[in-house]
C-alpha positions in Angstrom: -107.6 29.6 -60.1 -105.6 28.5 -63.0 -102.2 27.8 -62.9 -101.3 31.3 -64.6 -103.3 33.0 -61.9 -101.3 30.8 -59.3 -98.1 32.1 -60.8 -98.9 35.6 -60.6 -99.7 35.5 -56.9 -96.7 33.9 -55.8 -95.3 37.1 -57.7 -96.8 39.0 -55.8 -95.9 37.3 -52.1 -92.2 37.2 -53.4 -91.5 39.9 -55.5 -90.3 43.3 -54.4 -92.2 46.8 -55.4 -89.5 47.3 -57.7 -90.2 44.6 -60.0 -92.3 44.6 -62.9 -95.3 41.8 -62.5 -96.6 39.7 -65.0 -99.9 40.7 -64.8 -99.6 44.1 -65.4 -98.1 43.9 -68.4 -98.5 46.6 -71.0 -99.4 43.6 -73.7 -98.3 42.3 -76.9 -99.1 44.4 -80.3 -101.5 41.6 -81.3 -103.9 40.9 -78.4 -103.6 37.3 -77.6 -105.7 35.5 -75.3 -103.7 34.5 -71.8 -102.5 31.3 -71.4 -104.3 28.9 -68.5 -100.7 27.8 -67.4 -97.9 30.6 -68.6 -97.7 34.1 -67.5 -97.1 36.0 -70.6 -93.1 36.3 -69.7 -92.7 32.9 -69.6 -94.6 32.2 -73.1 -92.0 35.2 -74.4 -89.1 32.8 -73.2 -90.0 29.7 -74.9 -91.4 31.5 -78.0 -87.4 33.0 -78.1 -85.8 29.5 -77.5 -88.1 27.7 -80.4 -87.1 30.5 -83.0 -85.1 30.2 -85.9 -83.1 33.0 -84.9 -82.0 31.5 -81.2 -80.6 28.4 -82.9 -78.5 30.4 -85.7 -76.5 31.9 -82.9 -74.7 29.0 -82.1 -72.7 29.5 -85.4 -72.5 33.2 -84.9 -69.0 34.8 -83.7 -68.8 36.6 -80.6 -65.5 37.7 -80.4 -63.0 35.8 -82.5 -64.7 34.5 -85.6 -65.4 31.0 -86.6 -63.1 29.6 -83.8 -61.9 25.9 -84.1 -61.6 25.2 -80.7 -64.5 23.8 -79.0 -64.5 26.4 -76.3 -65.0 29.8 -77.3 -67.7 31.5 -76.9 -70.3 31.7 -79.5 -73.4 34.3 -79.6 -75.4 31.4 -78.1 -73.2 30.7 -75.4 -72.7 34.2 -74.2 -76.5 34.4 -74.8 -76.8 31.6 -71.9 -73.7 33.1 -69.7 -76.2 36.2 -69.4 -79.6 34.6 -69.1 -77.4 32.8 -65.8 -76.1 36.4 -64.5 -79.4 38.0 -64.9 -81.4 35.2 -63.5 -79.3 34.2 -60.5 -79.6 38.2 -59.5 -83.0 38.8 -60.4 -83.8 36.1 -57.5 -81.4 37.9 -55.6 -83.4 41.2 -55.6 -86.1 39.7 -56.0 -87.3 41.0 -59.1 -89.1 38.9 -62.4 -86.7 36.4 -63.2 -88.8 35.4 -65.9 -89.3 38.7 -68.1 -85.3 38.9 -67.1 -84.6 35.6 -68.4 -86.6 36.4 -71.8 -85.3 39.9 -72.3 -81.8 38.2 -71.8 -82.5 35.2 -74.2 -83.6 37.6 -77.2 -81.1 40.6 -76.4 -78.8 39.5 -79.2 -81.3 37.7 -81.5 -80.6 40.5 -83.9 -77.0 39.6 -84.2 -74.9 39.8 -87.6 -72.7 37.0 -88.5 -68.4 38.0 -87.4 -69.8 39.7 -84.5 -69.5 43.7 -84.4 -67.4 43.3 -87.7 -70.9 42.5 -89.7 -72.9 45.2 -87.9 -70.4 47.7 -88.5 -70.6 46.6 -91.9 -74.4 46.6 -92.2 -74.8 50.2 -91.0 -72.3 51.2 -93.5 -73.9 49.5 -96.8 -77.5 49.7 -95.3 -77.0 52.6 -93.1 -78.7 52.7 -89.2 -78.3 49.3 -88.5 -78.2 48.6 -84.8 -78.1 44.8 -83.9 -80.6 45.8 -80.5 -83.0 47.5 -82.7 -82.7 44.7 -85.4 -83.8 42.1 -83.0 -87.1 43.3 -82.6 -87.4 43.3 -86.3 -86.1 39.5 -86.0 -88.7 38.8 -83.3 -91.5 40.5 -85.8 -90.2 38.7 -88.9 -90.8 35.7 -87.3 -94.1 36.6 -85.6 -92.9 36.4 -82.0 -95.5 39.1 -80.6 -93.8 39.8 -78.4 -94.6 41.5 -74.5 -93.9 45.6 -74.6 -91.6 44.8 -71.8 -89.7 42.2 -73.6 -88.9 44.1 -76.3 -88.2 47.4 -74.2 -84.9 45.2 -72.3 -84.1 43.7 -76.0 -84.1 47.1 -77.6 -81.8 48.9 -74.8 -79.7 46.4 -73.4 -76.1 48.0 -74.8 -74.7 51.0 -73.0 -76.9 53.5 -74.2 -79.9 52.1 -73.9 -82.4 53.2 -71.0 -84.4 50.1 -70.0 -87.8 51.2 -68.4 -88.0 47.9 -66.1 -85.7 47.1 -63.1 -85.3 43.7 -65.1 -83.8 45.6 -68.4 -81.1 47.4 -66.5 -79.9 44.1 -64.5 -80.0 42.9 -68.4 -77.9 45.6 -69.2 -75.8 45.0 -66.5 -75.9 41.3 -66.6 -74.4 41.2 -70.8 -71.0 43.6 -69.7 -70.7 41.0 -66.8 -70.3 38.1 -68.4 -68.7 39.4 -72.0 -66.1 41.1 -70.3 -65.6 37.9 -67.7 -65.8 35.1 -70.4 -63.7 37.3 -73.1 -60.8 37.6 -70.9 -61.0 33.5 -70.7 -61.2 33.6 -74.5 -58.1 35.6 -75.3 -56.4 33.5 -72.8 -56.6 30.0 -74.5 -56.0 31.8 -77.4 -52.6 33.4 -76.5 -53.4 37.2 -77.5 -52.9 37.7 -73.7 -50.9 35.9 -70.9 -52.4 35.8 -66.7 -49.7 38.4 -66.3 -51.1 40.8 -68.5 -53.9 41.3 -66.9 -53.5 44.4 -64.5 -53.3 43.7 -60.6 -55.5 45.9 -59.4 -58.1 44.4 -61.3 -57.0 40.7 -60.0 -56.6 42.1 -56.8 -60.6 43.2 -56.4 -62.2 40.7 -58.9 -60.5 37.7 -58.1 -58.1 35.7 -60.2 -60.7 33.1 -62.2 -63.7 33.5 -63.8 -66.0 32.1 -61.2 -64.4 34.2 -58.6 -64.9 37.7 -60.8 -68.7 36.6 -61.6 -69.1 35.8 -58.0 -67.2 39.3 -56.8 -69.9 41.2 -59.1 -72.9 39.5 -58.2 -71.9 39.3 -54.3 -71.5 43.1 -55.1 -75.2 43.7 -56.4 -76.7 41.3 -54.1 -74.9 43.6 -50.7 -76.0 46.8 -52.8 -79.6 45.8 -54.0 -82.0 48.3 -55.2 -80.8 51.8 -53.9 -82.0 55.1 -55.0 -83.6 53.3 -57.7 -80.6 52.0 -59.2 -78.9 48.8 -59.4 -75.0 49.4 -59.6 -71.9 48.3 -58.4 -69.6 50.0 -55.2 -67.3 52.3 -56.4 -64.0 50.1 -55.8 -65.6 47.1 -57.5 -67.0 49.5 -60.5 -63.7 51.0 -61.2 -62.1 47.2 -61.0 -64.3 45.8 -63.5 -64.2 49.4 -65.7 -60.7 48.9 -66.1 -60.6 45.4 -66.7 -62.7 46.2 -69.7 -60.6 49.1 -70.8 -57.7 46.4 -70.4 -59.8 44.2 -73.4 -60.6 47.1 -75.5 -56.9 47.9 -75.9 -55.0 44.4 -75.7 -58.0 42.0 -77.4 -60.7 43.6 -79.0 -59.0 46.6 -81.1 -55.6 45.4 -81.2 -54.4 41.9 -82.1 -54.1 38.9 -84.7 -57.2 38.2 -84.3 -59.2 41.3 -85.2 -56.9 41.3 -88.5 -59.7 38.6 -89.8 -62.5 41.6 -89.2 -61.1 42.9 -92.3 -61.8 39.4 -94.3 -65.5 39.7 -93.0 -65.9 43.2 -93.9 -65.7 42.3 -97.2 -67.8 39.4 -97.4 -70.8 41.3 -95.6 -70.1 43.9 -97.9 -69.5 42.3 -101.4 -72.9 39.9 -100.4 -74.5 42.9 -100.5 -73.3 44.5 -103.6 -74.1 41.4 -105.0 -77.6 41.2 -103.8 -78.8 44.2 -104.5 -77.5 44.2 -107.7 -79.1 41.0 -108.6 -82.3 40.0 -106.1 -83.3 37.3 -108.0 -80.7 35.4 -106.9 -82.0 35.8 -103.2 -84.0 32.6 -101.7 -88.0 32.5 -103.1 -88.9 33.8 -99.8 -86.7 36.7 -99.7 -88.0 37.5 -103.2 -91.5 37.1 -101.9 -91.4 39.9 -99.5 -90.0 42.1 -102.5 -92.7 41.0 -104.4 -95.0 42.1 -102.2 -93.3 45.4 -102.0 -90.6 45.3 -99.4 -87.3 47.8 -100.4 -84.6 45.6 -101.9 -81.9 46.8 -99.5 -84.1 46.4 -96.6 -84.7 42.9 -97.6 -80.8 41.5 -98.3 -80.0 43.8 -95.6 -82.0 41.7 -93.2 -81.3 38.8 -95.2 -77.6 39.0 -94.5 -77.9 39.9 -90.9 -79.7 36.4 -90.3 -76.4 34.7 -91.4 -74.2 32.4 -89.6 -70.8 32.8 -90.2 -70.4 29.8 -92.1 -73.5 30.9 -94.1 -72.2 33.4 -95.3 -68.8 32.4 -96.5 -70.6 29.8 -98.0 -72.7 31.7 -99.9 -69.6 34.2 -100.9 -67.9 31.1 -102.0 -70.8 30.2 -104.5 -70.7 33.8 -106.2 -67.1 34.8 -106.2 -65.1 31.7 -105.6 -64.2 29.8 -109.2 -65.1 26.1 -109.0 -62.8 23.3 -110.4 -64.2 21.8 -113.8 -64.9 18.6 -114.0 -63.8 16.1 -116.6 
């Protein structure tokens, strides 16, 4: 017995029913022989964490864009916030902590740079552009091969999605926990809102600091588990943590300073485009490459663009429509 084989019978000693088990996987699009020493969840984990993709979301925006402070949350931190939620209840129910951990890792892998600003953006110039559906293409553009599972949590972890693992929906679940949580301590330190504003009721059940509304949450799962083949919150801490969200939609993200500077980023995603589809020889030799080799021209600076940091992509608006000084 190898140490893959080991793994996947302490999966089955520990796991419950409900959870999906590494060895029955339904297998990567490109058959690949198993590994002697990683169950192939855990090889979809580190093959996440040692893409190109994972690192460029430490410079993409999550809420407020390009941030100065130190402290806000970037796509890669909230990335990490959820991989914590999702892992630290997946051990709770017992369930795969390590398909959740990878299907948590990759769920935003797909992300534009200035946040839902550049996807909105996208799917206007490019039309259908979903940043869950684009992070598959990510993970195939950079020849992940990814596990059917895998790529079943990435591609329905927002709302609307319909996971078919246990480990998808606690996903699911796991991102609105900690966006909401660590986006309330965000508009905070920025000043958009003040403790005060935040309403009591909400206080009242969730608790009054971040740790203590994470903990609330998970303390709720954990006392709930899996029931009627659902994981969800009680109905007192649901409506709690509902409201607290309806609180951010209205005071942080739809209405504030802040968002003002969507505006500035919806028209750098959308004049790089212009500008890029108009003139594709200007796109990097790879880029040009895939057109090359057939690839539609908006499909290409459309996924171009959507790899972008922020700072990326102001600095690449800067070199096209930004004058530079002359120098004597």
């Amino acid at each position: 017995m190898n140490i893959r084989e080991r793994t996947q019978s302490f999966e089955e000693l520990i796991l419950c029913p409900e959870a999906t088990f590494s060895k029955n996987t339904k297998g990567r699009k490109i058959y690949e022989e198993p590994c002697p020493m990683r169950t192939e969840f855990q090889r979809d984990r580190d093959r996440i964490i040692h893409s190109k993709a994972f690192r460029r979301l430490k410079h993409k925006t999550q809420v407020f864009l390009i941030p100065e402070g130190d402290h806000y949350r970037t796509r890669l931190t909230h990335t990490l916030e959820v991989a914590q939620i999702a892992r630290s209840l997946a051990r709770i129910l017992r369930l795969n902590e390590d398909l959740v951990e990878a299907i948590a890792l990759g769920h935003d892998l797909g992300h534009t740079p200035f946040g839902h600003a550049g996807e909105r953006t996208l799917n206007e110039m490019f039309g259908n552009f979903k940043h869950a559906e684009h992070s598959l293409r990510v993970a195939e553009l950079e020849g992940l091969n990814l596990t059917y599972e895998v790529k079943d949590g990435m591609a329905n972890h927002r709302s609307d999605g319909n996971p078919s693992t246990f480990e998808g929906r606690l996903v699911q679940l796991s991102d609105k926990f900690a966006y909401v949580n660590h986006d309330v301590g965000d508009a905070l330190r920025a000043g958009l809102i003040v403790f005060e504003d935040i309403p009591k009721e909400c206080i009242k059940v969730l608790g009054d600091t971040h740790s203590k509304r994470i903990n609330t949450l998970i303390t709720d799962i954990a006392k709930r588990g899996i029931s009627g083949g659902k994981i969800e919150l009680s109905e007192d801490v649901k409506t709690a943590f509902l409201s607290l969200r309806d609180f951010l939609f209205k005071k942080v993200y739809t209405d504030n300073a802040a968002k003002d500077e969507e505006v500035k980023a919806k028209k750098i995603i959308s004049a790089l485009y212009s500008y890029f589809t108009e003139h594709p020889e200007d796109l990097p030799e790879d880029e040009r490459g895939k057109i090359a080799e057939g690839q539609e021209v908006c499909r290409t600076v459309c996924d171009y663009i959507a790899g972008m940091s922020d700072f990326y992509a102001i600095n690449e608006f800067s070199k096209i429509y930004i004058p530079k000084a002359w120098k004597t």
